[in-house]
C-alpha positions in Angstrom: 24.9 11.2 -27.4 25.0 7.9 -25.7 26.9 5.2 -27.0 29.9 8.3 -27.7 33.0 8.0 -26.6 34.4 10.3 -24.4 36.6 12.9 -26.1 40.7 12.5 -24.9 42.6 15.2 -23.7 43.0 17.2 -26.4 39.7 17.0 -27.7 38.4 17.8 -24.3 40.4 21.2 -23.9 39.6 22.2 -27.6 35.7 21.5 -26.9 35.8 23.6 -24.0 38.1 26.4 -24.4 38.6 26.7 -28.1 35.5 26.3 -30.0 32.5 28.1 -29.3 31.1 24.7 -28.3 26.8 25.9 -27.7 25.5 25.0 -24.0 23.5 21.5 -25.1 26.6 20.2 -26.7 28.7 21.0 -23.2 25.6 19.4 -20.9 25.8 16.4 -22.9 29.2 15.5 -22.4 29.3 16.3 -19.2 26.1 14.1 -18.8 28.6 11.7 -20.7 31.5 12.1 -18.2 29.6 12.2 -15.7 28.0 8.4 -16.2 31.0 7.2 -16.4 32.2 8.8 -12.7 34.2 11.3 -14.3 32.8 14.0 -11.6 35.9 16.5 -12.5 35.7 16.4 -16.2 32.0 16.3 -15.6 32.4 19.9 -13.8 34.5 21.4 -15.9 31.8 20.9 -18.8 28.7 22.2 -16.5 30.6 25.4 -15.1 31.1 26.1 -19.0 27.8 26.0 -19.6 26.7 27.2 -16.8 24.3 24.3 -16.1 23.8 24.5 -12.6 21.7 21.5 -12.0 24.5 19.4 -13.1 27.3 21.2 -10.8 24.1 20.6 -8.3 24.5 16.8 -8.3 28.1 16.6 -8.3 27.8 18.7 -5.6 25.5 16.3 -3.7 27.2 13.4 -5.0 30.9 14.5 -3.4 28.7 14.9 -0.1 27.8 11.8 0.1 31.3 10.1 -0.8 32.9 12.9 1.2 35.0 14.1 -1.7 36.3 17.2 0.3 37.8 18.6 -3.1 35.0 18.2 -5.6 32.3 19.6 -3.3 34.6 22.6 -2.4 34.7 22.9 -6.6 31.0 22.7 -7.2 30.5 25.5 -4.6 33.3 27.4 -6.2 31.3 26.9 -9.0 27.6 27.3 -8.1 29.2 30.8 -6.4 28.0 29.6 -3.0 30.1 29.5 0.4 29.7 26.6 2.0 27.6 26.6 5.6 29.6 25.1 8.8 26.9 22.2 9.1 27.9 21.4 5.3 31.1 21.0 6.3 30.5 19.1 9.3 28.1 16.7 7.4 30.9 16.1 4.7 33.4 15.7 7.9 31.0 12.4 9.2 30.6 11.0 6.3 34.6 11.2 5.4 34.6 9.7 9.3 32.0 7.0 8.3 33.7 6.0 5.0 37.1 6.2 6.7 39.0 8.9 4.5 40.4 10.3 7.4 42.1 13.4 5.6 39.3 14.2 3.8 37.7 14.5 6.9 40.2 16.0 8.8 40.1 18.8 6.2 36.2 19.0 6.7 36.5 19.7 10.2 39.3 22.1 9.9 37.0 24.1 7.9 33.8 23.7 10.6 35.9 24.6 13.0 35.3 21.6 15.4 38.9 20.9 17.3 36.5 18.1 19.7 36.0 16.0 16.7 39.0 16.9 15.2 41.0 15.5 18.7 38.8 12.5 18.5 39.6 11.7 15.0 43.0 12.2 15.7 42.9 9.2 18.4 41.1 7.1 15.9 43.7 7.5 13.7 46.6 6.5 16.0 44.6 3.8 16.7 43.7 2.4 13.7 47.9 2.8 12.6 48.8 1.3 16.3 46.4 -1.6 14.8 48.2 -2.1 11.3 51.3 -2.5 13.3 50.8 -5.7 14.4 
């Protein structure tokens, strides 16, 4: 399938929840979207089919950018709760990679109000900073 073009919004809805598209088909467009950093559409198509090394990686992969949403999808998907140190390592990297409400939501979630204080002060810091 490479070299295809994705398929638009239309075609998209009508692959996955109209025809009775067969499980290699969905895989390989969400292999598709998924080279092209389309993690969401890539998702949808591995949930579909069920393909749960795919949802694996994109799980992974929104741990490592700290994409709060997209890893709280994959485990929605994969069936899975997801463990307090998860949450916490997806807080740190959110920290490190300075989206602040991603991990703000994070450590909601672990349940860590001292890191959630500190971030806080970062925060007002950093806006006190853009003030200037």
């Amino acid at each position: 399938m490479s070299g295809k073009k994705l398929p638009d919004y239309r075609l998209k809805q009508k692959i996955l929840y109209i025809d009775a598209t067969d499980e290699k088909t969905l895989i390989n467009y969400g292999d598709l979207f998924f080279a092209e950093g389309k993690f969401s559409d890539a998702l949808e198509f591995y949930k579909k089919a069920r393909h749960s090394k795919g949802i694996e990686n994109i799980k992974s992969l929104a741990m490592e950018t700290a994409d709060v949403f997209l890893f709280e999808q994959s485990l929605k998907a994969l069936n899975k709760q997801p463990a307090q140190d998860d949450w916490e390592k997806i807080g740190q990297n959110a920290i490190t990679q300075k989206k602040y409400y991603f991990a703000r939501h994070a450590l909601e979630k672990a349940g860590k109000q001292e890191d959630l204080n500190a971030l806080r002060k970062m925060m007002e810091a950093e806006s006190h900073g853009n003030e200037k």
